[in-house]
N, C-alpha and C positions, 0 to 999 in steps of 0.2 A: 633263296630265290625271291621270296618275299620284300626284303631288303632292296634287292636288285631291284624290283620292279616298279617299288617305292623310288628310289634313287632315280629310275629313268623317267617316271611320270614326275618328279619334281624340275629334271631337267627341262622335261618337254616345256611345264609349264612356265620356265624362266622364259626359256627362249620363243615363248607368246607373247606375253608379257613386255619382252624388246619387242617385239616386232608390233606389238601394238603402240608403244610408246615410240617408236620411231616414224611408223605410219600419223599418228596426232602430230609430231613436230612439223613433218612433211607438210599438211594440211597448215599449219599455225603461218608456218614459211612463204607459204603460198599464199593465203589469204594478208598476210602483212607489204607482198609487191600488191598488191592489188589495191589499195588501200589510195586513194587522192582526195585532194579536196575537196571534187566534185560527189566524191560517195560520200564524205564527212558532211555533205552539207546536204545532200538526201536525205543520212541519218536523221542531222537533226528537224529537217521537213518532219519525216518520219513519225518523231516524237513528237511533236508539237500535236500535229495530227491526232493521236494517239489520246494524248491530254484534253485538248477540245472535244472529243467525243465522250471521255469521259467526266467532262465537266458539268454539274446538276446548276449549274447558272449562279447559285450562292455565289459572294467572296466572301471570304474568311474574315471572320469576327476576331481572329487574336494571331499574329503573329509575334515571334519572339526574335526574330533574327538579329535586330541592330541592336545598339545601346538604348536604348526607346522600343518599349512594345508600341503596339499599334492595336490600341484596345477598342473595339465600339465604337468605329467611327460610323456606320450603319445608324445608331443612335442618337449621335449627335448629328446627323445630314435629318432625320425621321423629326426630330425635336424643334428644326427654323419654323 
């Protein structure tokens, strides 16, 4: 009996499990027609936004990005 009841609460729990995981693709599918330029280019408003509030007015003193850091130029503007 034990076994059995075991065996049906595993079933149960697969078959949540699909149905969860087919409900998220639903949602993914739907949210992917949705999708245009004009929401891509809100996003990035969005962020930008998001960035300037967060910004304490400093600019960064060391970048490493290129082939040329961009060391101290703060210092060298402070120092004419």
């Amino acid at each position: 009996m034990k076994a059995k009841r075991d065996l049906d609460r595993i079933k149960v729990e697969a078959e949540q499990t699909i149905a969860a995981a087919t409900a998220e693709a639903e949602v993914l599918r739907l949210q992917k027609m949705n999708i245009s330029p004009d929401l891509i280019e809100l996003r990035k408003i969005e962020a930008n936004l998001k960035a300037i509030e967060k910004w304490n007015g400093i600019l960064p003193q060391v970048t490493g990005a290129g082939a040329i850091p961009f060391i101290g130029v703060g210092d060298v503007i402070r120092n004419r």
